[in-house]
C-alpha positions as CSV (number, residue, x, y, z in Angstrom):
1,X,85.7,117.0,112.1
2,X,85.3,113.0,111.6
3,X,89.1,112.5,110.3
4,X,88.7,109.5,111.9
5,X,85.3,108.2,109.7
6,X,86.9,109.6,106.3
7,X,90.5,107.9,107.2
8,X,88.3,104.5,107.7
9,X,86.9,105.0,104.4
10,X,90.2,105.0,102.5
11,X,91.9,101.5,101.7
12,X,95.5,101.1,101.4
13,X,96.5,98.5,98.9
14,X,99.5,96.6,97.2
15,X,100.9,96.5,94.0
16,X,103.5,95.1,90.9
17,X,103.9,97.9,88.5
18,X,103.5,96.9,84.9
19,X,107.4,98.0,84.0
20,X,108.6,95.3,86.3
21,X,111.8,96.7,86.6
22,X,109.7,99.3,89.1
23,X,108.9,96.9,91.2
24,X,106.2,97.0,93.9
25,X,104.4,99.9,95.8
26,X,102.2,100.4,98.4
27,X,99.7,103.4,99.2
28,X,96.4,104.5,97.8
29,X,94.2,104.5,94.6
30,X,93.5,107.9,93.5
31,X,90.3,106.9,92.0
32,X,88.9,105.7,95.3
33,X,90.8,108.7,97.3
34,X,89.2,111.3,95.3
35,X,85.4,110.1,96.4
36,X,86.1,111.0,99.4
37,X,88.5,114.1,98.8
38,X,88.5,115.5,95.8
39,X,90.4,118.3,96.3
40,X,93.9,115.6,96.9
41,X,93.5,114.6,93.1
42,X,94.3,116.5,90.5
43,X,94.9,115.3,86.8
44,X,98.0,115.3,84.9
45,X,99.2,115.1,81.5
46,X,100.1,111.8,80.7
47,X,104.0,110.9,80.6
48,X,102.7,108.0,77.9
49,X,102.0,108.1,73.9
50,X,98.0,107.5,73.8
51,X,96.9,107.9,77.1
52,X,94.9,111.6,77.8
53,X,96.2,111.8,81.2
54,X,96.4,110.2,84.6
55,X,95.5,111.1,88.1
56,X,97.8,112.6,90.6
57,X,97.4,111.9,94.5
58,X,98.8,114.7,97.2
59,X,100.4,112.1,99.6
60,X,101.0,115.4,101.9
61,X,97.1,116.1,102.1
62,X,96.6,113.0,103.5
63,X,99.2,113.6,106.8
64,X,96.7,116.4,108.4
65,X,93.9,113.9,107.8
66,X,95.6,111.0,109.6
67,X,97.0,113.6,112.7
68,X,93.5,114.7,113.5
69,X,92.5,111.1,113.2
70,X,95.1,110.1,115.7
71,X,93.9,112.9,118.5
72,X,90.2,111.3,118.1
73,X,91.6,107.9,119.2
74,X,93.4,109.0,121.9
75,X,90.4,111.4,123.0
76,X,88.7,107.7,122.7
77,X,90.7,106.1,124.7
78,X,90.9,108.4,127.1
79,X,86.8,108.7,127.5
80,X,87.3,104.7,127.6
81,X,89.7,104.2,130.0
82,X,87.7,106.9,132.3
83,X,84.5,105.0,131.5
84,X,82.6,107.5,130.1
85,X,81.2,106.8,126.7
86,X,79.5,109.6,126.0
């Protein structure tokens, strides 16, 4: 229920990875993504000398949220285009 509020909530963003040779990437920020679902962030060892660990996002988790947000737009549309806002 309300995929559509939580989906509004996340924020995709941009960015140049510090080893430039990996270029750029879009998608989400775990941090923020795990505010709203915890349970698609889990943490991981880290793959550098010095750091503890760093946070791992389940992309996959994320596609059931976005389907059931897509069916409550169309069911919004459809109330729209049959003028009943209710």
């Amino acid at each position: 229920p309300n995929a559509l509020d939580k989906v509004s909530q996340l924020e995709g963003v941009s960015w140049d990875w510090k080893d430039s040779w990996r270029g750029s990437s879009i998608g989400l920020v775990a941090q923020n993504v795990e505010k709203i679902f915890p349970e698609l962030v889990k943490e991981a060892p880290s793959l550098k000398e010095g750091v503890a660990s760093h946070k791992n996002l389940n992309y996959n988790g994320i596609i059931g949220l976005l389907v059931e947000s897509i069916k409550e737009l169309k069911d919004e549309v459809i109330r729209l285009k049959n003028g009943n806002t209710s």
